[in-house]
N, C-alpha and C positions, 0 to 999 in steps of 0.2 A: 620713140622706142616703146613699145610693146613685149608683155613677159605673158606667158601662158607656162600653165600646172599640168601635168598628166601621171596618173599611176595609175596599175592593173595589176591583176593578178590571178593565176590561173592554177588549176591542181595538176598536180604531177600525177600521171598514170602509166601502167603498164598497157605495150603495146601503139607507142605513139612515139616519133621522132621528137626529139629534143631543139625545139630550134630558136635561138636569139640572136637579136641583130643580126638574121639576116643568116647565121653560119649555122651548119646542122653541128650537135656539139654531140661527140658519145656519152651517150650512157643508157642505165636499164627500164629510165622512166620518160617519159615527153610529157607536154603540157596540153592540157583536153583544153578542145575550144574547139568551133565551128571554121575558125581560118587553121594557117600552123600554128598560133595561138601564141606567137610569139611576144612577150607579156613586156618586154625591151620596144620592140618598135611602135606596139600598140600605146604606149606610156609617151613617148614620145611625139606620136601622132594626137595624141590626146593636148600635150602640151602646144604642138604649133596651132591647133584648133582653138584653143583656149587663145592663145596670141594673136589670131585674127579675129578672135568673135565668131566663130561659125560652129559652135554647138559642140558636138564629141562625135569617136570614131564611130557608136551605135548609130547614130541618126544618120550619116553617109555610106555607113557600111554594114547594115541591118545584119544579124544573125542569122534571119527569115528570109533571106534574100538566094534562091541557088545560085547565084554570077559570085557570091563571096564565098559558097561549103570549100574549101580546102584549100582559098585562094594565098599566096605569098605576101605576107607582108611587108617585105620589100617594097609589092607593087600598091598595096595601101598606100604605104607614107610616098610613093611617088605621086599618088592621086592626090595628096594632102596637101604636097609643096606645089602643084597646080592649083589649086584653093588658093592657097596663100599669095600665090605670084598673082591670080585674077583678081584678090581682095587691094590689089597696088602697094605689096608689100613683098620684103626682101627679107630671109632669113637670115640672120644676122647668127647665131650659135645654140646648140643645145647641150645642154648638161644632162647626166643621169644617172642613178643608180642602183644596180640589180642588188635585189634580198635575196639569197639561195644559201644551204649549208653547204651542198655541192653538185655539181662538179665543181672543181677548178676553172676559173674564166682566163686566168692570164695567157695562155698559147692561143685563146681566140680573139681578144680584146680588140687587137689593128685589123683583122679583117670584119671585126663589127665595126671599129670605124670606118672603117674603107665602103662597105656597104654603103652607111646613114650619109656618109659626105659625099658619095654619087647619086644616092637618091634624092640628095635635096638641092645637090648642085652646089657644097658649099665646100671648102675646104677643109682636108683632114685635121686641122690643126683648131678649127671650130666647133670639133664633135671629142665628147669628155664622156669616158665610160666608167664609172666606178663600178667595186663587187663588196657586198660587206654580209654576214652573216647575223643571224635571229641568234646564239651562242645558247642555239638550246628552247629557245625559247615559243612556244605556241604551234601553229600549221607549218610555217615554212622553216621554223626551228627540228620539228617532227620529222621533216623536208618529204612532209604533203603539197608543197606551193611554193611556185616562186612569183614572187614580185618585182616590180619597179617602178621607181619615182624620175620624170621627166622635169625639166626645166627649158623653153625655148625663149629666146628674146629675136622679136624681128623687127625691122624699122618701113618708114615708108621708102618705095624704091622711087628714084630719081627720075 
């Protein structure tokens, strides 16, 4: 077994959809980045990278690259779990957890897992999405930024 680390985070801006794990979520800000900047799947993809040894999401999915300006990160972490499946390894589960003051995540939570657990081809019940707040405290206390911490464990596949 194998564990890999992922967290990102990105600033909230006016004029930008709002989009984690995968679901466009309302409100008045979205997150700047050069993909949808989706700071949940990026953290995650970060995490199953770390788990097979192949570097981080910037080196397979350059900033500077136009095949990635505006691309879905959905379709990242599906390029990710093809990584992972050609390194002769099976995702075995991810953990994770979004920093944000708000919005509220609970009426998106199952279809952010529904997303993460088709894109990596594992089961819903393997994919753990927590939400916890800064209570004030710094950028994303501010809620200039949301963050998230990934956790991925995979094994070797049979």
């Amino acid at each position: 077994m194998r564990i890999g680390f992922g967290y990102d985070i990105h600033r909230l801006v006016e004029g930008r959809r709002l989009i984690l794990g995968g679901v466009e979520i309302p409100y008045i800000k979205g997150l700047d980045g050069y993909s949808d900047a989706d700071v949940l799947l990026h953290a995650v993809c970060d995490a199953l990278l770390g788990a097979a040894g192949k570097d981080d999401i910037g080196i397979h999915f350059p900033n500077n690259d136009p095949e990635f300006k505006g691309i879905s990160s959905v379709e990242l972490l599906k390029r990710v779990a093809a990584i992972v499946v050609r390194e002769g390894l099976k995702i075995v589960n991810v953990d994770s957890t979004l920093v944000l003051e708000e919005p509220k995540l609970m009426p998106f939570k199952k279809r952010m897992r529904d997303n993460i657990s088709q894109a990596l081809g594992i089961p819903e019940a393997s994919v753990n999405i927590k939400a916890t707040t800064q209570e004030g405290v710094g950028a994303i206390g501010r809620g200039e930024a949301i963050a998230a911490y990934a956790v991925a464990s995979v094994e070797r596949a049979k």
